[in-house]
C-alpha positions in Angstrom: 3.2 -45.7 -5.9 -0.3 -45.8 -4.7 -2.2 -42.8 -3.8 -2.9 -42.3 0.2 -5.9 -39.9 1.0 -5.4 -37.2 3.5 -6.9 -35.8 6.4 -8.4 -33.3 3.6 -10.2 -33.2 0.4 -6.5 -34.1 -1.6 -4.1 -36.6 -1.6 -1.5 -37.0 0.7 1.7 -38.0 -2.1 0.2 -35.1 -4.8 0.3 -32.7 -1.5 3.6 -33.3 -1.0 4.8 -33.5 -4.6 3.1 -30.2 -5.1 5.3 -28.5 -2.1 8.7 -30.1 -3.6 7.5 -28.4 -7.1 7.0 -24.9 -4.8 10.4 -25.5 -2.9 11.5 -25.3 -6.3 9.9 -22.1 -7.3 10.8 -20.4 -4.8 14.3 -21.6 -4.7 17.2 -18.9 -5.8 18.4 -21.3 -8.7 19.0 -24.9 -9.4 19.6 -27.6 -6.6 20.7 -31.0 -5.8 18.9 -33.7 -5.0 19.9 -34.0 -1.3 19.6 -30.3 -0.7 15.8 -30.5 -1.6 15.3 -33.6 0.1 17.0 -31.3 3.4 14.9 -28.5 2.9 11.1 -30.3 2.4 12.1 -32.6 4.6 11.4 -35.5 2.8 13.5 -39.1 1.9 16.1 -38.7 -0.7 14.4 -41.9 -2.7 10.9 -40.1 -2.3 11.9 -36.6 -3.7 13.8 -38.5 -6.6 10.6 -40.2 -7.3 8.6 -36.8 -7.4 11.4 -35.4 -9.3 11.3 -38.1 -12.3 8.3 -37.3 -12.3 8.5 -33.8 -13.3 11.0 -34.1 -15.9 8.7 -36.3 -17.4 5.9 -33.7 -17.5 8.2 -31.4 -18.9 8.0 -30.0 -15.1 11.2 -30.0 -14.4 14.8 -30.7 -15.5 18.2 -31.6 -14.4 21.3 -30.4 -15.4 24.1 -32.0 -17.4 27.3 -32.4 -15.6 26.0 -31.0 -12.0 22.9 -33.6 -11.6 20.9 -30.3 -10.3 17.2 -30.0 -10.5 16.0 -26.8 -11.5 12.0 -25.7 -13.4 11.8 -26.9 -16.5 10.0 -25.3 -19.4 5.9 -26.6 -18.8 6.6 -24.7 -15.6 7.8 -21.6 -17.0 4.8 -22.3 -19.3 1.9 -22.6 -16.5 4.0 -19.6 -14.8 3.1 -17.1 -17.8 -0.2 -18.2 -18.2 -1.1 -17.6 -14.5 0.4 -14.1 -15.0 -1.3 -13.3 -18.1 -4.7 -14.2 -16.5 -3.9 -12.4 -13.3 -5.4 -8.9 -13.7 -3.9 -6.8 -10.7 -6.4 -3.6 -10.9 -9.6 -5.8 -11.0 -8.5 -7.9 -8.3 -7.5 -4.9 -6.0 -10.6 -3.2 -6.5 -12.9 -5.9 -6.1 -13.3 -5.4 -2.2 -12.8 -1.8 -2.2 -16.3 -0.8 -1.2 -15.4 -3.0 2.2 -12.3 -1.2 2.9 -14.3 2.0 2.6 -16.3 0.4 5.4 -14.0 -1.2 7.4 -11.8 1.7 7.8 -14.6 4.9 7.4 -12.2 6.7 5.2 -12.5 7.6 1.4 -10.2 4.7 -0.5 -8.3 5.1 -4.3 -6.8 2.6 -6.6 -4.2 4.2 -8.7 -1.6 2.6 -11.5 1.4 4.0 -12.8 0.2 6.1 -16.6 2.1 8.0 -18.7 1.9 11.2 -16.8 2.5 9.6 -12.9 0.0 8.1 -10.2 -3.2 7.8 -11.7 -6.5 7.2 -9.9 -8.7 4.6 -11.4 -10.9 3.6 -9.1 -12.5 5.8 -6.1 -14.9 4.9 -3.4 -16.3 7.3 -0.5 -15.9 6.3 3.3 -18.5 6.8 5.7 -17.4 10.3 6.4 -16.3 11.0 2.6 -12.8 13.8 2.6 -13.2 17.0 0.7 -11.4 16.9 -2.0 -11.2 17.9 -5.4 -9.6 14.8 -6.5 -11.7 12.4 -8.5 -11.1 9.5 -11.6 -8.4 10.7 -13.9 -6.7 12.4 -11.1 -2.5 12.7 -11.6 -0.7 13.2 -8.4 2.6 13.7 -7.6 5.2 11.1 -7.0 7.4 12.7 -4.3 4.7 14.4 -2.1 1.3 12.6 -2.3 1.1 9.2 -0.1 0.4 7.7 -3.5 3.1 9.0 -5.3 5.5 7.9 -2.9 3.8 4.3 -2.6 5.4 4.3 -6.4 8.2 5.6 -5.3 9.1 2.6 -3.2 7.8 0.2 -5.2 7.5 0.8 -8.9 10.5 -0.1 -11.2 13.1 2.2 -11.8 12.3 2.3 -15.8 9.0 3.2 -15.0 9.1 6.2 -12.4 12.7 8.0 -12.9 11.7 10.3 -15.7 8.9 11.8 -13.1 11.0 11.3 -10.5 13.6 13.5 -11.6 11.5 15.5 -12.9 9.6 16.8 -9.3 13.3 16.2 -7.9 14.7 19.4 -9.7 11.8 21.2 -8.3 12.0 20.1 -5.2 15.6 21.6 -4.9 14.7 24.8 -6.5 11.9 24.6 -3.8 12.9 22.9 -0.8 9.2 23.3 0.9 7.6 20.8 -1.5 9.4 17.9 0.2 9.6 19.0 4.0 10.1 15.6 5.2 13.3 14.6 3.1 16.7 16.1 1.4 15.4 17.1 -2.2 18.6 15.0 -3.4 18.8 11.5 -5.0 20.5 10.2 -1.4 17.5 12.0 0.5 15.1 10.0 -2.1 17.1 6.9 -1.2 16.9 7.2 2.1 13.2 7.8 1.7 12.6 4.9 0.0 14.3 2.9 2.5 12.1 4.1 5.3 9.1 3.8 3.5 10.3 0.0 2.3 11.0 -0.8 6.0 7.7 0.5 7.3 5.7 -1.3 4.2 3.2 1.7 3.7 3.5 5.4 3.4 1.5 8.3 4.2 1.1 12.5 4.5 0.1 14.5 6.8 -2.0 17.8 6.7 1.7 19.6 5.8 1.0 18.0 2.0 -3.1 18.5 1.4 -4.2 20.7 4.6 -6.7 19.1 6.0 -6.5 16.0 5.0 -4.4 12.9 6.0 -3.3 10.0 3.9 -2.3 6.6 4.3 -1.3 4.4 0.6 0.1 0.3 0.5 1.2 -1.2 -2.9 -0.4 -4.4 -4.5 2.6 -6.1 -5.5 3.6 -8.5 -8.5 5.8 -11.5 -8.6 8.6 -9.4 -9.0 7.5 -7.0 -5.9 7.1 -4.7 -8.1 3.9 -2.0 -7.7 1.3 -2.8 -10.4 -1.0 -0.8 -8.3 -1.5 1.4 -5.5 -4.4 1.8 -2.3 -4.9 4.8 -0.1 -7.2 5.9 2.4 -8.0 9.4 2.4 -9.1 11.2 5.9 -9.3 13.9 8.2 -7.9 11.9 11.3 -3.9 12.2 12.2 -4.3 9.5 14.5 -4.8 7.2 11.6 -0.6 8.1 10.8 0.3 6.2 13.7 1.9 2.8 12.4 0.2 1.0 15.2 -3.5 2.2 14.1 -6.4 0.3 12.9 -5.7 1.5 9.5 -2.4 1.0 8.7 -3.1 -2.5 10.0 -6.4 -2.8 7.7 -4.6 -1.6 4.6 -1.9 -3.5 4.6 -3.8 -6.7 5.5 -6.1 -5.5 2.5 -2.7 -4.9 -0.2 -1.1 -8.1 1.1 -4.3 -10.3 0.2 -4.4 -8.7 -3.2 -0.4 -8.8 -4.2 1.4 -11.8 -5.7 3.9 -11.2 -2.9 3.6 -9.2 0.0 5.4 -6.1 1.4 8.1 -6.2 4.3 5.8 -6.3 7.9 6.7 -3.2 10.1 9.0 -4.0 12.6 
């Protein structure tokens, strides 16, 4: 099949090849010929083409007695080696000395240690926040806009120890999570919001004074491999219309594998 050139710097049959071997990817499982040809809206005989082509590389195989395409193992192969290259808290904090300056507020970059939300990386806004937090910092998963950035994002596996743990407190102490039922169906419920919203944040009820707004960076798996807050003294940053909410979460999507749920 000769090669066409594009309107571009590619070519115009590898283009399309590519976003058959993409459809794939991002498929649920394996498919038949006609229903990729459907969905990338390309010829049956064209797709079947691309297709041999990829189980020849190893790309891509087809099943037995159902004639379904699914990735085949050089794909799982050049998927892993992607990942493994891909480090998540270099990337995120790359750019963070621009969001300190886009938004004028004081920005962290915290990962999920042994002990809970850890900051890593800190850089000061243009009006830097009081605070006593620094590198090394721990905060808590249930009442810090970090914390709960984990919360809604992390795995299971990884948070519930901590999680229960600031849970029983929170029911002997009702006042430490104002803004929820200190019960696992109040977490849920939580969760959900914050899921549906695609950030979180605190007011001055958590850290008086202060005001925070915190997006996840998230993995293949949209799974939290990091976290980004702003730090502040301004409530009108908590509105989910502000210019912050809308610079974060710009800033976490460009960063993440996959990106969060948009507010609605």
């Amino acid at each position: 099949m000769a090669e066409t050139e594009g309107p571009g710097p590619g070519l115009k049959s590898l283009d399309a090849a590519l976003g058959v071997l993409a459809h794939m990817a991002r498929a649920d499982g394996a498919q038949s010929l006609s229903d990729i040809a459907r969905d990338c809206g390309m010829p049956r005989s064209k797709v079947h083409r691309y297709l041999a082509s990829f189980v020849a590389a190893g790309l891509a195989k087809q099943e037995g007695r159902s004639g379904r395409y699914d990735l085949g193992k050089e794909a799982i192969h050049l998927g892993l080696s992607a990942l493994a290259r891909h480090d998540f808290v270099n990337h995120a904090a790359e750019d963070l000395p621009d969001l300190a300056a886009l938004s004028g507020m004081t920005v962290l970059l915290s990962v999920w240690g042994n002990d809970g939300a850890t900051v890593v990386r800190w850089e000061r806004g243009a009006s830097p926040a009081v605070t006593s937090m620094g590198l090394g910092t721990t905060l808590p998963l249930l009442n810090s806009a970090t914390g709960r950035g984990f919360l809604a994002w992390a795995p299971e596996g990884a948070i519930g120890r901590i999680r229960d743990q600031e849970l029983r407190r929170a029911t002997r102490n009702p006042l430490l999570l104002p803004d929820a039922t200190p019960s696992r169906a109040g977490l849920r419920s939580l969760v959900a919001k914050l899921r549906q919203r695609g950030y979180a944040s605190v007011d001055g009820d958590f850290i008086p004074g202060l005001v925070a707004l915190a997006a996840p960076v998230l993995d293949w798996q949209n799974e939290a491999q990091a976290v980004i807050t702003l730090i502040g003294v301004d409530p009108a940053v908590l509105d989910p219309d502000s210019e912050a909410v809308k610079i974060l979460r710009d800033y976490c999507a460009r960063k993440s594998v996959q990106t969060a749920p948009a507010t609605t």
